[in-house]
LOTIBA-700624 format. One line per 10 residues: number of its first residue (from 1); for each residue x, y, z of N, C-alpha, C. Coordinates in Angstrom, 3 decimals. Layout:
<rs>
NUM = X Y Z X Y Z X Y Z; ... $
</rs>
This chain:
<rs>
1 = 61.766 104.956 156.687 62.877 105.927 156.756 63.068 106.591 155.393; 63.161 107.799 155.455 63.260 108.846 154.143 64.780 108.668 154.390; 65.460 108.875 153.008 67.140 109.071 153.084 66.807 110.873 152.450; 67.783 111.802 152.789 67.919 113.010 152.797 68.985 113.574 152.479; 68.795 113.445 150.991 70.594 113.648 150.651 70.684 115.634 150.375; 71.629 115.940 150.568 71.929 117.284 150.046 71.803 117.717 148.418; 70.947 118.773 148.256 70.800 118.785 147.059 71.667 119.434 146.145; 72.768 119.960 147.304 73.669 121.545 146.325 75.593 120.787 146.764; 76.372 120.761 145.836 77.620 120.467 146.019 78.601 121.657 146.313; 79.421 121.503 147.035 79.860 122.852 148.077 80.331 124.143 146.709 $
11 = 79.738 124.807 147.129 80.270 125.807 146.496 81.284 126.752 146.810; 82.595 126.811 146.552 83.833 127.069 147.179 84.739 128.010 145.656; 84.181 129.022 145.503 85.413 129.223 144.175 86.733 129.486 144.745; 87.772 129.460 143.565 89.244 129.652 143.775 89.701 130.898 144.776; 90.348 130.894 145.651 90.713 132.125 145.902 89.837 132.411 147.656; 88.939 131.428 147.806 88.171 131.417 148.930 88.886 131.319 150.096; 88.386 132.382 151.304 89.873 132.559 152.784 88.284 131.709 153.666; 87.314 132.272 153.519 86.284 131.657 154.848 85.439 130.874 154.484; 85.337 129.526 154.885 84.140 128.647 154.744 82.709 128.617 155.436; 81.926 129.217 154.952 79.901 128.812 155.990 80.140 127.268 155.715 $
21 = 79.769 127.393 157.225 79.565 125.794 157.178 78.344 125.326 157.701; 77.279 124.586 156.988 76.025 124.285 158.344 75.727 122.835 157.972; 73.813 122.375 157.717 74.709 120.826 158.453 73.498 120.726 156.873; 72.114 120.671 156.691 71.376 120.375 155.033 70.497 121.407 155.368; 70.072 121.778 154.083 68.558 122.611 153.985 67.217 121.926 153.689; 65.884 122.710 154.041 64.867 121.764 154.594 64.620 120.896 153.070; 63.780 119.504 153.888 63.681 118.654 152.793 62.916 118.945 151.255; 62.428 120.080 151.485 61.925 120.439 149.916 62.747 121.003 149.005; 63.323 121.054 149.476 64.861 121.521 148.404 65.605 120.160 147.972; 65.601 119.031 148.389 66.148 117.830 148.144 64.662 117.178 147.015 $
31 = 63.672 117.743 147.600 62.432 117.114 146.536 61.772 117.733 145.409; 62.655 119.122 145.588 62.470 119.466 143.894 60.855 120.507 143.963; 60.300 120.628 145.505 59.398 121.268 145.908 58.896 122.790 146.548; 60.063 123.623 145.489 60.442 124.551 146.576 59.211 126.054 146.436; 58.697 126.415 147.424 57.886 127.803 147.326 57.923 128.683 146.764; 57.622 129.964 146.158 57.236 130.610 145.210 58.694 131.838 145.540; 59.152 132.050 147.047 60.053 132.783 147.184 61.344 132.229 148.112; 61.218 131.093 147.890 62.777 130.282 148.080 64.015 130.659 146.685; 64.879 130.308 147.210 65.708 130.682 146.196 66.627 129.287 146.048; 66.806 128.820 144.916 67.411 127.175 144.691 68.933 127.839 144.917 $
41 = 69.060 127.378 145.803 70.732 127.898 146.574 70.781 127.494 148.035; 72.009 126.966 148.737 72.465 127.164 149.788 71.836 128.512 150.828; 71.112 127.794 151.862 70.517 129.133 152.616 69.159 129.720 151.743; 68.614 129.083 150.748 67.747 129.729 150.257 66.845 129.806 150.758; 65.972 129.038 151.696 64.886 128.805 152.179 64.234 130.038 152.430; 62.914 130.389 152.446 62.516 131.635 152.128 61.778 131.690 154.040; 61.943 130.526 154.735 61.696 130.923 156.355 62.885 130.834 157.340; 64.317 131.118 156.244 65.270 131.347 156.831 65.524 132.705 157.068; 67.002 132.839 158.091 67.353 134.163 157.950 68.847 134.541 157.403; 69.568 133.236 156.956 70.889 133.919 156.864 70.695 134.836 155.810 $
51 = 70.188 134.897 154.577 70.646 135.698 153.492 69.962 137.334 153.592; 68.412 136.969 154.470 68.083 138.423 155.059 69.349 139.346 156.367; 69.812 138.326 156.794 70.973 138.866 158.115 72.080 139.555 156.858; 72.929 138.724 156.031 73.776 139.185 155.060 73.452 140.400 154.057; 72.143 140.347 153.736 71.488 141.068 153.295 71.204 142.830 153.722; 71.071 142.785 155.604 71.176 143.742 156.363 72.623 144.468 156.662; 73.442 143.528 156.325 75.031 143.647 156.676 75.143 144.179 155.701; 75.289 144.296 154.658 75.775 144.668 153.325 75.569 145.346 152.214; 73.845 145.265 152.989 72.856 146.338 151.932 73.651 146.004 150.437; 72.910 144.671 150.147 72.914 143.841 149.027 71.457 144.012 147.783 $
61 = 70.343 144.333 148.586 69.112 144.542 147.621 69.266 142.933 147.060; 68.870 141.767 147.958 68.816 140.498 147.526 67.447 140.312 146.921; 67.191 139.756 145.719 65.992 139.031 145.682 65.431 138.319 146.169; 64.095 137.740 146.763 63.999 136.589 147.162 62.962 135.715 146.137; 63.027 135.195 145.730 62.663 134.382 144.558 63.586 133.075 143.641; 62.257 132.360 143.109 62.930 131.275 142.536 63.276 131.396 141.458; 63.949 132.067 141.102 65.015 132.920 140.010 66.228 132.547 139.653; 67.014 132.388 138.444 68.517 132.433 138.494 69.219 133.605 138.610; 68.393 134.829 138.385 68.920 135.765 139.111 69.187 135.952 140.692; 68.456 135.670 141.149 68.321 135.509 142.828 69.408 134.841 143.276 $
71 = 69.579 133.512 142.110 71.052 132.538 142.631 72.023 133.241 142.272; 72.182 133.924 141.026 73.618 134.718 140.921 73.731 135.837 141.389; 73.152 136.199 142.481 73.500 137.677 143.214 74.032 137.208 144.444; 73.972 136.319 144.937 74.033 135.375 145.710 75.567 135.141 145.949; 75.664 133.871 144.282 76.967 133.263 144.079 78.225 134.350 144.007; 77.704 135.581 143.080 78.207 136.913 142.952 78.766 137.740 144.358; 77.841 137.930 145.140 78.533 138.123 146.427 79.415 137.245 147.334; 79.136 135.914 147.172 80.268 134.748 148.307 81.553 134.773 147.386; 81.760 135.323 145.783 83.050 135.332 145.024 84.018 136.511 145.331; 83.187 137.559 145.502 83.575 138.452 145.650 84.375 139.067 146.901 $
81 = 83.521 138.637 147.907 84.372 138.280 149.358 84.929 137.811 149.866; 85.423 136.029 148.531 85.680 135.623 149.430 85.571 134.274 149.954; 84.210 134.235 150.174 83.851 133.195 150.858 83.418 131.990 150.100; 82.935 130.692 150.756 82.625 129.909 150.019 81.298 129.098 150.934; 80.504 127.945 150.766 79.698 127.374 151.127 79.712 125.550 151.459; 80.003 124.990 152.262 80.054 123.666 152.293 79.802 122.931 153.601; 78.224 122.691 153.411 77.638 121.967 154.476 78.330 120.910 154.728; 78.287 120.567 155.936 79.011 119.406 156.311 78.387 117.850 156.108; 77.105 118.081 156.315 76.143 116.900 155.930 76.084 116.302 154.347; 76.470 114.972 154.024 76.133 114.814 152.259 74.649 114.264 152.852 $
91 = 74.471 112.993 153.661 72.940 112.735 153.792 72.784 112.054 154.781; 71.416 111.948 155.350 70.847 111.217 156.586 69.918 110.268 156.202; 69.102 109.753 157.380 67.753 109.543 156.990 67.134 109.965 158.437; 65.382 109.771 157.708 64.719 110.933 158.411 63.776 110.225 159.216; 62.963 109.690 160.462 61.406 109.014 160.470 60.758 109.721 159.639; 60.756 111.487 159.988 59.902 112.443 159.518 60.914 113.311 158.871; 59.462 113.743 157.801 60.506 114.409 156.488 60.450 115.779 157.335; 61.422 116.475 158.035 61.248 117.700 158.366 62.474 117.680 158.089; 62.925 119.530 158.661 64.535 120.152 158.541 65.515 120.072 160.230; 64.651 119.465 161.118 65.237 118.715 162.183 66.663 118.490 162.304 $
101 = 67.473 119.022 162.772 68.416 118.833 163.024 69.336 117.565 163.924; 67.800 117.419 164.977 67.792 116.196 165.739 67.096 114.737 164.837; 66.607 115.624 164.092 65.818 114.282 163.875 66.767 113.135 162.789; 67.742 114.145 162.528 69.043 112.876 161.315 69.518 112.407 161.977; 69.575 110.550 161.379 70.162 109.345 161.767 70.693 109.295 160.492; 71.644 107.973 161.267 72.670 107.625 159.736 73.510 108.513 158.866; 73.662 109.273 159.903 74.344 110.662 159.133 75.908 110.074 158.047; 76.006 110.649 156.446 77.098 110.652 156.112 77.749 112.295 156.219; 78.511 112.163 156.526 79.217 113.646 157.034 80.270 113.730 155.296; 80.076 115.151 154.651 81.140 115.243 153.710 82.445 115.460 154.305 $
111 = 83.539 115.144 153.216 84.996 115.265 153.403 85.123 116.803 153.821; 85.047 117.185 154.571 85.444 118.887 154.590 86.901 118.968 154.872; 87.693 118.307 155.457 89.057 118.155 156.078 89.829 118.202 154.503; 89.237 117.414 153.589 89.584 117.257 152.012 89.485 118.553 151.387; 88.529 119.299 151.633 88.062 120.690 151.178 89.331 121.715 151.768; 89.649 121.491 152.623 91.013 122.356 153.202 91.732 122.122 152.311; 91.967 120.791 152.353 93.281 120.480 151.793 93.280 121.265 150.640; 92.189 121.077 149.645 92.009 121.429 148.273 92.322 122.975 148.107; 91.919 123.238 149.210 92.112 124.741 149.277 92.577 126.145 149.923; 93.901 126.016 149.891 94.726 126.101 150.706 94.802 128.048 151.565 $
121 = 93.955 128.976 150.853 93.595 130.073 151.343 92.505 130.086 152.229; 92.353 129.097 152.421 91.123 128.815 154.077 91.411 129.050 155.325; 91.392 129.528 155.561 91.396 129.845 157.175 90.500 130.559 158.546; 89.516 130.059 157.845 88.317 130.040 158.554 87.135 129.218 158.007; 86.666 128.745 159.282 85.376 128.068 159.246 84.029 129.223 160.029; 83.124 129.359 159.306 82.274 129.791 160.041 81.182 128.945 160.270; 80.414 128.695 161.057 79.624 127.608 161.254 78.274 128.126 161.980; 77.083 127.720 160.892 75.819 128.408 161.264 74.964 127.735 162.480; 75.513 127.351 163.508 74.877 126.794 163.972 76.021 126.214 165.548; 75.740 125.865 166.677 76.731 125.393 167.463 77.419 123.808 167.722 $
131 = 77.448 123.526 169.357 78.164 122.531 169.284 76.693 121.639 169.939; 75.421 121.516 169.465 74.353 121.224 169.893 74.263 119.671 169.463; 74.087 118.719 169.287 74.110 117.239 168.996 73.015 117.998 167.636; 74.223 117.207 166.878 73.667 117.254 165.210 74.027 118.596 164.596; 74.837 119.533 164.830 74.948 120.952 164.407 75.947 120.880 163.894; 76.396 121.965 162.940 77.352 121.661 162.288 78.885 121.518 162.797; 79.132 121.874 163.910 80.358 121.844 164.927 80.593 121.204 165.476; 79.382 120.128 166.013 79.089 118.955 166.451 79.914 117.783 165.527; 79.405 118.161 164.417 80.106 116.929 163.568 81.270 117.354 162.633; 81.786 118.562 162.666 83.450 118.807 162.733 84.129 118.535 163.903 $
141 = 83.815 118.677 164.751 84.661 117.690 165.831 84.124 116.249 165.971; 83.481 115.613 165.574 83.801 114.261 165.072 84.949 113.847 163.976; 84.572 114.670 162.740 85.754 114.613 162.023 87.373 114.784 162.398; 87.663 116.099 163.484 88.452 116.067 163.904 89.034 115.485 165.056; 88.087 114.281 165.750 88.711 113.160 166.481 89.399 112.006 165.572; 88.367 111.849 164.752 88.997 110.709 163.941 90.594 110.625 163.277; 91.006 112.262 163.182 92.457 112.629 162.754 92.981 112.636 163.794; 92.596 112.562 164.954 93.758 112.576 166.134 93.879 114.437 166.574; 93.150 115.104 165.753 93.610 116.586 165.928 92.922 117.528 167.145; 93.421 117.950 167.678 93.145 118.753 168.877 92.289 120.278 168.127 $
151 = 91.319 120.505 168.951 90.114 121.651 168.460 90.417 122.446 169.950; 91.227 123.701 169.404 91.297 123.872 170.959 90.315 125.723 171.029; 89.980 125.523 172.139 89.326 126.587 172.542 89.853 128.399 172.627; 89.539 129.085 171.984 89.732 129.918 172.105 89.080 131.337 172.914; 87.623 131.206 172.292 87.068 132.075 173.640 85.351 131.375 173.551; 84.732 131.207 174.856 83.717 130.299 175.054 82.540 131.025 175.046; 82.444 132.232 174.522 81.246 133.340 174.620 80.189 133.405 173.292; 79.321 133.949 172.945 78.796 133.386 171.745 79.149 134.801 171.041; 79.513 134.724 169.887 80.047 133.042 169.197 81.260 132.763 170.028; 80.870 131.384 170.110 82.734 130.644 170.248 83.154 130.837 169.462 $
161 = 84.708 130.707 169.502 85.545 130.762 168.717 86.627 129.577 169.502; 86.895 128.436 168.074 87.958 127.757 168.294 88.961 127.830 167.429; 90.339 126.787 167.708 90.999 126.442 165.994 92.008 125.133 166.054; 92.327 125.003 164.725 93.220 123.773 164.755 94.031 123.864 164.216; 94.650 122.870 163.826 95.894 123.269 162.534 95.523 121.901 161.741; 95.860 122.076 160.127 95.385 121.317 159.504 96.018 121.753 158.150; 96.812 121.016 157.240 97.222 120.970 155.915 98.375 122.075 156.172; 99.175 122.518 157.340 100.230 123.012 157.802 99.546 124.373 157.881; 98.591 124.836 158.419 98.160 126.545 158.637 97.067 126.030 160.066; 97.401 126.834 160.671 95.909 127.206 161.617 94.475 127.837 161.269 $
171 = 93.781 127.277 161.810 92.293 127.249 160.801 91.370 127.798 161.722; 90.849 129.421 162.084 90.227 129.123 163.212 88.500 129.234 162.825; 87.851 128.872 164.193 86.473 128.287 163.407 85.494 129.245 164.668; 84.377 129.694 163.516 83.423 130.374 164.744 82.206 130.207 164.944; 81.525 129.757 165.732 79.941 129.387 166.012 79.262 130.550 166.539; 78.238 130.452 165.071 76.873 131.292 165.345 75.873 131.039 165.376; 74.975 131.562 166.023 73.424 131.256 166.248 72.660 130.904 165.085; 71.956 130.186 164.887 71.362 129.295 163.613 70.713 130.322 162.837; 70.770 130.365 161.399 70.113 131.581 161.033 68.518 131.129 161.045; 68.044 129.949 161.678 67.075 129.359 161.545 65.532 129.826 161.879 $
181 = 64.614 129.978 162.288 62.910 130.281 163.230 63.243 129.400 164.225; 63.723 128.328 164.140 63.533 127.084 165.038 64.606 127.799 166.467; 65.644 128.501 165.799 66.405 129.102 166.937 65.736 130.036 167.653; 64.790 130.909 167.070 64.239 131.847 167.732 64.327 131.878 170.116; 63.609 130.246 170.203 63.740 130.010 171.338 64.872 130.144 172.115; 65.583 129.060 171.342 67.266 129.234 172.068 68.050 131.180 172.501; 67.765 131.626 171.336 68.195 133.231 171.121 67.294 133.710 172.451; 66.094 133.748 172.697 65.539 134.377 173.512 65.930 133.975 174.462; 66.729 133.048 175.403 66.526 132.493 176.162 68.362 132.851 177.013; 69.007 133.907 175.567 70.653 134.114 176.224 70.402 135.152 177.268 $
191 = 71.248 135.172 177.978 71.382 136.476 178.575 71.716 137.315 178.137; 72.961 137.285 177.270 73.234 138.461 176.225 72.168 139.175 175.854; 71.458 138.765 175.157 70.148 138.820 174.497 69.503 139.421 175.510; 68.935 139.305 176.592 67.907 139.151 177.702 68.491 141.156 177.764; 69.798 140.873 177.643 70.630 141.692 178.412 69.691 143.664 177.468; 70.644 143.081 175.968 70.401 143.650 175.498 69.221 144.184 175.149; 67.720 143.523 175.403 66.523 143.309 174.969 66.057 144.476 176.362; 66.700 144.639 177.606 66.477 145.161 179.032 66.842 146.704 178.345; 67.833 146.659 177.345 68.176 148.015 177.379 67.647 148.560 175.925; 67.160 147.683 175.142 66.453 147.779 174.018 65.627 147.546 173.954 $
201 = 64.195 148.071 174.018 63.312 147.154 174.102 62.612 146.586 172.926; 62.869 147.326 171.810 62.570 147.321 170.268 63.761 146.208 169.870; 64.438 145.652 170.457 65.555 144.694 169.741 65.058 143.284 169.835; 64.975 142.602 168.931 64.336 141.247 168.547 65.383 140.346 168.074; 64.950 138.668 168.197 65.860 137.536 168.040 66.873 138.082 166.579; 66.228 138.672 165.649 67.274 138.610 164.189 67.699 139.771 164.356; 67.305 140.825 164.774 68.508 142.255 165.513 69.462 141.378 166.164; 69.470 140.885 166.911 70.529 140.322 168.001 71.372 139.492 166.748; 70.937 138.534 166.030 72.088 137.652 165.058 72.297 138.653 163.815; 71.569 139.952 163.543 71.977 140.892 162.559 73.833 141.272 163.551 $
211 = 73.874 141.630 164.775 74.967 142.498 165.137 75.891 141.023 165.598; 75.584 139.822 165.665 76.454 138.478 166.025 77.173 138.478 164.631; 76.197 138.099 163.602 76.701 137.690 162.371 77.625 139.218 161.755; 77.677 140.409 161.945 78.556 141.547 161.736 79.840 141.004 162.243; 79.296 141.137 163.439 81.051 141.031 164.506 81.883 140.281 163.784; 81.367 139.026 163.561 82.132 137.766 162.942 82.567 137.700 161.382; 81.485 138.285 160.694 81.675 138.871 159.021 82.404 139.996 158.285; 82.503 140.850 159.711 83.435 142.129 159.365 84.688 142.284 160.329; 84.795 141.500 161.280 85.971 141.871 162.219 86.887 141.439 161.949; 88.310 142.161 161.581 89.104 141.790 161.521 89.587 140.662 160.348 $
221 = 89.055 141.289 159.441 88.773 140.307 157.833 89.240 141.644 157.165; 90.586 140.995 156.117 90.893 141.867 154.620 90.138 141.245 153.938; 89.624 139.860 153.928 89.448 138.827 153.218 87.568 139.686 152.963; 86.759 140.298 153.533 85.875 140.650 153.710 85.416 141.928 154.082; 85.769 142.690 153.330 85.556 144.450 153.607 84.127 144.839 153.505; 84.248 146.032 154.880 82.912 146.563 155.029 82.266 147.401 153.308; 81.325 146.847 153.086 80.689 147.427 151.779 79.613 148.803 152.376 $
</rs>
């Protein structure tokens, strides 16, 4: 058994209204092994898609490289909006060293409920991923059984959207499609998708989470203005 600890501590500056929340990044980032155009950051992985999706949203001109520039354009944009970063996972262990979502046992889940507390302009969770066994929503509502606190439903369409109340404010929380390759399948397989793909035929799995991840990043946010 490999143990698989998180290599990055949440990054949350002062003043932060929305939390990304997902669950670790793949194991070469914990081993100090990372590719020529990964970026040593949260979401860096260079066969991911969140920071290319954010990237499309915002017309940011991101680097992709193992750069400290690359990290502070990055850190520079989640300050600026706003937002902050704090996987829910501190560590697992693995049979196999992959980025498996299924494949973590022994999961330690971080304090995120503590992270509210700490920070009291939160009021949102966004969460890269759903309520799939092992995802990051999956194991915020573990956390929030253990408090006794009710996660109540708000609308069941993708993204869900739920919320709770917690440190005396309502907190509401929204699930999106993994910015992952590994999702690719799942994405192809919505009807939404199917839907849109019937009337688009040029529209592909990261078009479809380019206009998911908008809805949710620009709607109805002061906290996050269209750039």
């Amino acid at each position: 058994m490999w143990e698989h600890r998180h290599p990055y501590p949440p990054f949350v500056p002062q003043g932060t209204k929305r939390l990304i929340v997902g669950t670790l990044p793949p194991p070469r980032f914990s081993l100090g092994q990372l590719k020529p155009k990964d970026v040593n950051f949260c979401y860096g992985s260079s066969d991911g898609y969140f920071w290319p999706i954010l990237n499309e949203i915002y017309d940011l001109n991101l680097k992709y490289e193992n750069t400290e520039e690359a990290i502070s354009q990055r850190k520079d944009f989640l300050t600026k909006h706003q937002l902050g970063i704090c996987d829910i996972v501190h560590s697992c262990k693995r049979q196999k060293i992959d980025a498996s979502d299924l494949g973590m046992t022994e999961v330690v889940l971080r304090d995120l409920l503590g992270v509210l507390e700490a920070h009291p302009h939160i009021n949102q969770l966004i969460f890269t991923g759903g309520n799939s066994k092992n995802g990051p929503e999956y194991f915020f509502q573990r956390l929030l059984k253990k408090k006794d606190v009710a996660f109540r439903r708000v609308n069941d369409t993708i993204p869900r959207q739920h919320c709770f109340d917690w440190a005396g404010r309502r907190i509401d929380t929204f699930s999106l499609t993994a910015p992952s390759g590994a999702a690719n399948r799942a994405v192809g397989s919505l009807e939404a998708y199917k839907q849109m793909k019937r009337n688009n035929p040029q529209m592909n799995t990261l078009d479809f989470r380019v206009l998911q991840y908008r809805e949710i990043f620009q709607r109805n946010s002061s906290a996050i203005p269209k750039t």
